[in-house]
C-alpha positions as CSV (number, residue, x, y, z in Angstrom):
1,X,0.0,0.0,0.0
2,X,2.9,2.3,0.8
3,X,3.7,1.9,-3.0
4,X,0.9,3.3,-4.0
5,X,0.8,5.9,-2.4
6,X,3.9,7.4,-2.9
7,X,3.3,7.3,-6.9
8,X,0.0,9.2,-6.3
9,X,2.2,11.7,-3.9
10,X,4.9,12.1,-6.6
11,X,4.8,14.8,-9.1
12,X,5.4,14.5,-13.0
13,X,8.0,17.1,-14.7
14,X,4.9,18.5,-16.5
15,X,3.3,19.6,-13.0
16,X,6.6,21.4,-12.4
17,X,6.5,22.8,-15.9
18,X,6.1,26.5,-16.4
19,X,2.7,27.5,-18.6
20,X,4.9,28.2,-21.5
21,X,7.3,25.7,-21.4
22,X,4.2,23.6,-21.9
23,X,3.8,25.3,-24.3
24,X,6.8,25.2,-26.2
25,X,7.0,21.3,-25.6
26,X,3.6,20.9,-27.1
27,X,4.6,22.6,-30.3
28,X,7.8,20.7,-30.5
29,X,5.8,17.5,-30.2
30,X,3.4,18.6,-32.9
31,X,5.7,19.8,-35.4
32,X,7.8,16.5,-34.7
33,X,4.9,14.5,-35.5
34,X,4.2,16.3,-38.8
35,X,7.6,16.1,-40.1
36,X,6.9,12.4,-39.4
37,X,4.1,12.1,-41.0
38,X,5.6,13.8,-44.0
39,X,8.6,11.6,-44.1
40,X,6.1,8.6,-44.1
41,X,4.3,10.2,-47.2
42,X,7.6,10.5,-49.3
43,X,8.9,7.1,-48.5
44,X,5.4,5.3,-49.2
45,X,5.5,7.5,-52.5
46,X,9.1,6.4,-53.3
47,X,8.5,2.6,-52.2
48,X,4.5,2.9,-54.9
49,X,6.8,4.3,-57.8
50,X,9.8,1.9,-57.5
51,X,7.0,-0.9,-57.0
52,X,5.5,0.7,-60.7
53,X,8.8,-0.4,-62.5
């Protein structure tokens, strides 16, 4: 039981995050996924065109 308590009592890095540090990480995140998600666009594109020859 101790356990468990002590995780509930601990605090994440995000609690002790500043508003716009938040804020900043959340953009960084977002603009990290859509570079992914461009990256996976080109390579399916290259990997359908190769696959066409």
């Amino acid at each position: 039981m101790g356990v468990l308590s002590s995780r509930n009592e601990r605090k994440r890095a995000w609690d002790e995050m500043s508003e716009i540090d938040r804020v900043v990480l959340l953009e960084s995140v977002r603009q990290r996924r859509k570079i992914e998600k461009q990256n996976l666009a080109i390579h399916n594109e290259i990997y359908r065109l190769r696959s066409m020859r």
